[in-house]
C-alpha positions, 0 to 999 in steps of 0.5 A: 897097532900103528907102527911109530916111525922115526926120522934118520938122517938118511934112509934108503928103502928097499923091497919089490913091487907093491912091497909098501915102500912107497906107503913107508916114504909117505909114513916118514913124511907124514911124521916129519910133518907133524912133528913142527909146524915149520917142517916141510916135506918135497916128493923127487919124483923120477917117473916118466910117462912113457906109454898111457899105462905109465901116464895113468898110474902117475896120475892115480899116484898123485891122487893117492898121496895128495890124499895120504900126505897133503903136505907133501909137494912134487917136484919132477925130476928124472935125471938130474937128481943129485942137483934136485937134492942140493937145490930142495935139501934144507933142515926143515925139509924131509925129501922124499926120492920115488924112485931110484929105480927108475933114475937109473933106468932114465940113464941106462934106458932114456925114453928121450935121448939127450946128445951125449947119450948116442944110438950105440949107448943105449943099450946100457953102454953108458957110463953112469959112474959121474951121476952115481958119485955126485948123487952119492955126493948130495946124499950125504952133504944134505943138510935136511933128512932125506928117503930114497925108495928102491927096488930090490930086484935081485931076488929072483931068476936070472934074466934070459937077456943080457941087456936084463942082466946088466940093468939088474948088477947096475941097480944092484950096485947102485943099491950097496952104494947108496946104502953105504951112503945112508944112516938106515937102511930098511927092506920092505916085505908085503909092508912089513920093515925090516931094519938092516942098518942103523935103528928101527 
């Protein structure tokens, strides 16, 4: 039996790799797409390609989810998020944003340093507090519904290396700021949801 998914203002989706977060946030937009036809639905993708492994799975991913969902269009946008959200965000159209993660890591980690980020912040030294308040800040001024997919890794040993472990508490914090943010929050497990706030 097909689950039958409703709409929350705002819901952050959590769970690990290959966990079926993404597949929730395309079910969402699936949804919101079908129920009018005036309805939209905007993909915020975070990704970059780093290597030709990256470039390959971008690619296969975009073929997946024009296949999935057709309606759904794409707008790139790895750092300035909080701004794609206030430009895109409007009562008929459901963003979807795929992924914080790796948002976060384009800060901590950028694979192309812009001129505030120095040699020496880039071992996760930079402060990332400004971006986090103004995205914390579009998340609930959006005037249209919005999904933010994450991942949830936490869950398992303690990384070995420091800059590992400041990058695991920085998405962890990350994570609980932005769920206090959101209307529903659901963990996701070998594609299976679990609702732990607001309602199912």
């Amino acid at each position: 039996m097909v689950e039958a998914l409703t709409i929350a203002r705002s819901e952050l989706i959590l769970g690990g790799q290959k966990s079926g977060k993404s597949r929730r946030a395309e079910g969402l937009a699936k949804t919101w797409l079908a129920q009018s036809p005036q309805h939209k639905a905007t993909l915020i993708a975070t990704g970059q390609a780093w290597d030709e492994e990256m470039r390959q799975r971008i690619a296969r991913h975009q073929r997946e989810r024009a296949e999935r969902v057709p309606g759904l269009q794409t707008v790139e946008e790895p750092r300035l998020l909080a701004e794609a959200i206030a430009a895109h965000s409007c009562p008929d159209t459901l963003l979807v944003v795929d992924c914080l993660t790796l948002w976060l890591t384009n800060w901590l980690m950028p694979f192309e340093p812009t001129a505030e980020d120095s040699e020496s912040n880039r071992s996760l030294g930079l402060d990332v507090s400004a971006p986090i308040a103004m995205l914390l800040g579009a998340i609930r001024s959006a005037p249209g519904p919005l999904v933010l997919v994450g991942n949830e890794i936490g869950l398992g040993v303690i990384p070995m290396g420091r800059e590992v472990r400041a990058f695991v508490d920085a998405l962890g914090r990350l994570n609980q700021d932005v769920a206090q943010a959101c209307e529903r929050v659901t963990l996701m497990a070998a594609g299976l949801p679990l609702t732990l706030k607001g309602a199912a």
